[in-house]
C-alpha positions in Angstrom: 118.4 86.1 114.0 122.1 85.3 113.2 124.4 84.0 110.5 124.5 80.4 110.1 126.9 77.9 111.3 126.5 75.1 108.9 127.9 75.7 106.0 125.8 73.6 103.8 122.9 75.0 104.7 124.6 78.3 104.6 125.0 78.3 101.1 121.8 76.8 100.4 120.0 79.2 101.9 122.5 82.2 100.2 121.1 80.5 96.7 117.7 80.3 97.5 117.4 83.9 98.9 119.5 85.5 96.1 117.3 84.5 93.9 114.3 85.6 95.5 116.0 88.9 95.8 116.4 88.7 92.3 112.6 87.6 91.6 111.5 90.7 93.8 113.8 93.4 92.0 112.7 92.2 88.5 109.1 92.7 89.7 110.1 96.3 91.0 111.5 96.8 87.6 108.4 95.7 86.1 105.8 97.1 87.9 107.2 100.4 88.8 109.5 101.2 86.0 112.7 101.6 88.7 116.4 101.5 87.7 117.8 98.4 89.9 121.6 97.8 90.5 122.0 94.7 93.1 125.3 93.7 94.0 125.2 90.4 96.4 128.4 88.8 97.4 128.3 85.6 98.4 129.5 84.1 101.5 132.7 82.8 99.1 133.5 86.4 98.0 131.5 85.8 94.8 129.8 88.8 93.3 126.3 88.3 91.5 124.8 91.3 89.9 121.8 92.4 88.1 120.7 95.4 86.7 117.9 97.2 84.7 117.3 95.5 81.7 118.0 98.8 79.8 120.7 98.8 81.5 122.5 95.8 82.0 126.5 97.1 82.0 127.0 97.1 85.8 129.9 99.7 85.3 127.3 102.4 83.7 125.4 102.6 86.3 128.1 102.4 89.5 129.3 105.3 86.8 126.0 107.1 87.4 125.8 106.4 91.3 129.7 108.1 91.2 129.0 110.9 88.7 131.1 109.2 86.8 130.8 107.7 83.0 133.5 105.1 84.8 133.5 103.6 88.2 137.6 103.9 88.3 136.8 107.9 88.4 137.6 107.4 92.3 140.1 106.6 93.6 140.9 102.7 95.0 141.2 104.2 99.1 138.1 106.8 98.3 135.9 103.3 96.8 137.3 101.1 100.3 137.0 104.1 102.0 132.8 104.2 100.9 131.9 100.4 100.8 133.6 100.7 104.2 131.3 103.1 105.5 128.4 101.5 103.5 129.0 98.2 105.1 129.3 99.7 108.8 126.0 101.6 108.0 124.5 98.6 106.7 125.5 96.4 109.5 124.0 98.7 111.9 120.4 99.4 110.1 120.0 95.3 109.8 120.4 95.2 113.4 118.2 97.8 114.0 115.5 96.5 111.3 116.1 93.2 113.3 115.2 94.6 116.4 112.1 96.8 115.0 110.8 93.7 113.6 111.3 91.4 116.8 109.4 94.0 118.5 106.8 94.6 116.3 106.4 90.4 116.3 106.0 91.2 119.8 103.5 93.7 120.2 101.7 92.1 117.3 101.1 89.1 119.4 100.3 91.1 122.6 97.6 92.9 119.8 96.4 89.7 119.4 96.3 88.3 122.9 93.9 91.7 123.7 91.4 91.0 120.9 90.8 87.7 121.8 90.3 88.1 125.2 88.0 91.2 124.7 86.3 89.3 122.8 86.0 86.3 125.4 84.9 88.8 127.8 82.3 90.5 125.6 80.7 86.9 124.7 80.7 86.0 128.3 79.1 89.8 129.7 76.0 89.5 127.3 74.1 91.8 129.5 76.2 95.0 128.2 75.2 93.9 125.0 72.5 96.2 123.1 69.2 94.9 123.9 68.6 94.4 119.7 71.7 92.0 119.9 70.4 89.8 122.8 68.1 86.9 122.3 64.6 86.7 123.8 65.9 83.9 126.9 68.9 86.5 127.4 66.3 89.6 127.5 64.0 87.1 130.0 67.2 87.1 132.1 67.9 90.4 132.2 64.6 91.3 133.0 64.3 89.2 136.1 68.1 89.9 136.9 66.9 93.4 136.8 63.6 93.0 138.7 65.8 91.2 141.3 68.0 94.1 142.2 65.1 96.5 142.1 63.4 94.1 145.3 66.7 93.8 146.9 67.6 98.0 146.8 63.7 98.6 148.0 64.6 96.0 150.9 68.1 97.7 151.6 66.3 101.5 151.9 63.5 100.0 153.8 66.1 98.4 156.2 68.0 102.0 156.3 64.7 104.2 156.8 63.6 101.8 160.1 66.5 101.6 161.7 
């Protein structure tokens, strides 16, 4: 995955996922009672936010994440110093929630791959089928497959015992 180059599409894309962002935040709200701050800038420096409903002053509840009544309780350098750190942190988890995923994608398709062909092979080896699973032309089969070996090992041990 990486950042678009086309900036139309960019900012299409930025809309349509905001607001699905948006969709699936309201429905934590709703369903599980959470307090939700989301802050989104935009890929023009725009900032979009939504809170909790019973919330919906952004700057109570940054107060609340600071300790604060008042996000200006920190200072301007301590506030760079922290979305700084957040967005170097951030940066790095994507990647590594990127990768995790890629893999998973992966291994999900080798998953896949293995079922299908265990299943190939177990259609095509009916004879390690349980006997209650196989029809009565497959038990026929077996049973002369069977009665077939039994003459050939009696020939073999006859050939081995008169040398």
């Amino acid at each position: 995955m990486a950042k678009m180059k086309n900036e139309s599409n960019l900012k299409v894309t930025f809309c349509k996922r905001k607001s699905g962002l948006f969709k699936k935040f309201n429905e934590l709200i709703t369903l599980c009672g959470a307090e939700v701050l989301l802050l989104v800038f935009s890929p023009t420096n725009r900032v979009f936010s939504y809170g909790h409903p019973n919330h919906p002053n952004v700057d109570e509840i940054v107060g609340r994440l600071f300790g604060s009544s008042s996000p200006t309780g920190l200072s301007c350098e301590t506030q760079q110093m922290i979305e700084s750190y957040r967005s170097s942190n951030i940066r790095e988890l994507n990647a590594n929630v990127m990768q995790v995923e890629e893999l998973m994608e992966v291994e999900e398709q080798h998953a896949k791959q293995i079922n299908h062909d265990k299943k190939v092979g177990q259609d095509q080896r009916w004879w390690e089928r349980s006997n209650k699973e196989m029809s009565y032309q497959q038990l026929e089969h077996l049973k002369m497959s069977l009665l077939n070996l039994n003459a050939i090992v009696t020939q073999k041990l006859l050939e081995f015992s008169n040398p």
